[in-house]
KEKE-3310 file (N, C-alpha, C; in steps of 0.2 Angstrom, whole numbers, plus 5000, padded with zeros to 4 digits):
npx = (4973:4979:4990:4997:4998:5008:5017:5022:5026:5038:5046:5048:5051:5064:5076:5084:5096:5112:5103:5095:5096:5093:5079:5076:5065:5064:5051:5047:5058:5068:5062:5071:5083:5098:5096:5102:5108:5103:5088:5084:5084:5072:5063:5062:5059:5045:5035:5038:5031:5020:5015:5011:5002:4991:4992:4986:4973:4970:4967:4958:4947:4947:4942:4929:4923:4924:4918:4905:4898:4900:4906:4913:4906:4895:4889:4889:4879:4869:4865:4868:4879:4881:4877:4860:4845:4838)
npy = (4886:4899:4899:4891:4894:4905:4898:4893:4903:4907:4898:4894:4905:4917:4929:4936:4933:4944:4955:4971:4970:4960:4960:4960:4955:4952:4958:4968:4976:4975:4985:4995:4993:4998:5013:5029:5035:5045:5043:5033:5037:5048:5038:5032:5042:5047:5035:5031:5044:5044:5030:5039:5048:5039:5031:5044:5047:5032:5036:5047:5039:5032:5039:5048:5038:5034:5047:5049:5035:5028:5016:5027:5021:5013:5024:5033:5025:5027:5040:5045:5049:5063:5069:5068:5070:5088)
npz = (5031:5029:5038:5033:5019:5024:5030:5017:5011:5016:5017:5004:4994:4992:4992:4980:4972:4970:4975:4981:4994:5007:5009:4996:4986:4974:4966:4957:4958:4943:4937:4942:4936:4927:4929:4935:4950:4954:4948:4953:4969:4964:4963:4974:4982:4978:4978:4992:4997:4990:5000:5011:5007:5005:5017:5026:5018:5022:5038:5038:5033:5045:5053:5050:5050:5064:5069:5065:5068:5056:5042:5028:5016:5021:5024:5011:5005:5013:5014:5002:4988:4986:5000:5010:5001:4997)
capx = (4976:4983:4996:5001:5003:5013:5023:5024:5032:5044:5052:5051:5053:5070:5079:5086:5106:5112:5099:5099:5096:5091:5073:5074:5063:5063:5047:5048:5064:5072:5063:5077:5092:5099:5092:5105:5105:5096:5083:5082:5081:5068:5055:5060:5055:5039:5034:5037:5026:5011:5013:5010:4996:4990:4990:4983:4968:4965:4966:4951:4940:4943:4941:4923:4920:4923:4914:4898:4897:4898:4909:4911:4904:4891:4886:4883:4874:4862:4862:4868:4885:4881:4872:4853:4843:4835)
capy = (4888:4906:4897:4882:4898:4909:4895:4890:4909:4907:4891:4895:4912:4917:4935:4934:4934:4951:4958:4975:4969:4954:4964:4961:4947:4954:4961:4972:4979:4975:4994:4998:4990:5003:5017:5031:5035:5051:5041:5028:5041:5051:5035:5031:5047:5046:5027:5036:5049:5039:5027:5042:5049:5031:5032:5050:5044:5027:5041:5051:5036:5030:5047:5047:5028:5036:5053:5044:5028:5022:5016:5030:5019:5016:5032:5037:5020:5028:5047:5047:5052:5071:5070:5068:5076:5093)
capz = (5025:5030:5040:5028:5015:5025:5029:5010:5006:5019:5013:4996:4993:4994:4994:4975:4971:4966:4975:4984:5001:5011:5010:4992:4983:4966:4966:4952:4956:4937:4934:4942:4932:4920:4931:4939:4959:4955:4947:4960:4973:4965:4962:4981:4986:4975:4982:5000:4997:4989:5004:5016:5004:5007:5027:5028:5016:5028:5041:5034:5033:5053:5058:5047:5056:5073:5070:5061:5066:5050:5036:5022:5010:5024:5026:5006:5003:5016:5015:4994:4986:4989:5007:5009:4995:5000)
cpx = (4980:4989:5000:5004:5008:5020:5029:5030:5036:5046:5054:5053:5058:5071:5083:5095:5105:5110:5101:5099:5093:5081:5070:5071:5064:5055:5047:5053:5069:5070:5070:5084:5093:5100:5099:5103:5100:5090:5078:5081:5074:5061:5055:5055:5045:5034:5034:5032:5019:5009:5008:5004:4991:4986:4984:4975:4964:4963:4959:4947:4940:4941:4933:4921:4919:4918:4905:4896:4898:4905:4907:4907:4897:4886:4884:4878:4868:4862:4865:4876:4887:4879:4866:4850:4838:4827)
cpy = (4894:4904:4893:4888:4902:4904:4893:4894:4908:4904:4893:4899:4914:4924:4932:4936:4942:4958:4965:4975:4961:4954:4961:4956:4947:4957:4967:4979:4978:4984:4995:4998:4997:5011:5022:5033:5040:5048:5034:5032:5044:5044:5030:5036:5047:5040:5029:5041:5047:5033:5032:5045:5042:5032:5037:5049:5037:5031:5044:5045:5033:5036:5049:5042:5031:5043:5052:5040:5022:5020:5023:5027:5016:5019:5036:5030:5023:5036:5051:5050:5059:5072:5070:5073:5082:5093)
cpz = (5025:5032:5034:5021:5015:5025:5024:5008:5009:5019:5006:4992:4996:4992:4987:4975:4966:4969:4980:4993:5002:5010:5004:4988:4976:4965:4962:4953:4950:4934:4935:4940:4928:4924:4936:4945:4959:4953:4952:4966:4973:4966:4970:4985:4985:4977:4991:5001:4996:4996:5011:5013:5006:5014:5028:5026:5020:5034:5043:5037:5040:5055:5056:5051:5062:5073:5070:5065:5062:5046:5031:5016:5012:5024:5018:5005:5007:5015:5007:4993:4988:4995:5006:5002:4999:4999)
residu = (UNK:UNK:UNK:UNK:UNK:UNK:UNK:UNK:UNK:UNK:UNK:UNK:UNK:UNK:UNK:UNK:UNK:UNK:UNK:UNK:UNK:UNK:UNK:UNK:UNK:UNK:UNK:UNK:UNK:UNK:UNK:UNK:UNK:UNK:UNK:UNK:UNK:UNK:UNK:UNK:UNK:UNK:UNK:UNK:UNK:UNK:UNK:UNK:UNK:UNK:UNK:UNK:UNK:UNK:UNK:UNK:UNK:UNK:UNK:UNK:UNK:UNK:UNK:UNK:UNK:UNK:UNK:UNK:UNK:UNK:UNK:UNK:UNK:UNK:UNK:UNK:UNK:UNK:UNK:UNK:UNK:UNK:UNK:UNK:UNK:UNK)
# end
């Protein structure tokens, strides 16, 4: 099923006329219509940032995995939201 779908989007799914690159599918790039390059820059820069926010937070939870043993979600399920109770 996984195959026959990716296959599906790569027949179907086409890179839109107009668009800003080869990249672009239209995926909610119409925000951008109307929008000067300082504004398109800033909500690049902003979308760059949150990705990296992103990263550093999956980050955290292996480093927690390899530290532990466990999953963070794991690990309060057994030892409670705040750590063991006293």
């Amino acid at each position: 099923q996984l195959v026959a779908f990716i296959g599906a989007h790569e027949i179907l799914v086409k890179p839109r006329a107009n668009g800003m690159g080869t990249y672009d599918f239209g995926f909610g790039s119409e925000l951008l219509e109307g929008a000067d390059d300082a504004e398109i820059q800033r909500r690049q820069t902003s979308e760059r940032n949150n990705g990296r926010l992103a990263m550093m937070a999956v980050l955290g939870m292996m480093w927690q995995d390899g530290t532990f043993g466990m999953s963070p979600f794991a690990l309060m399920r057994e030892t409670g939201l705040w750590g063991p109770n006293i």
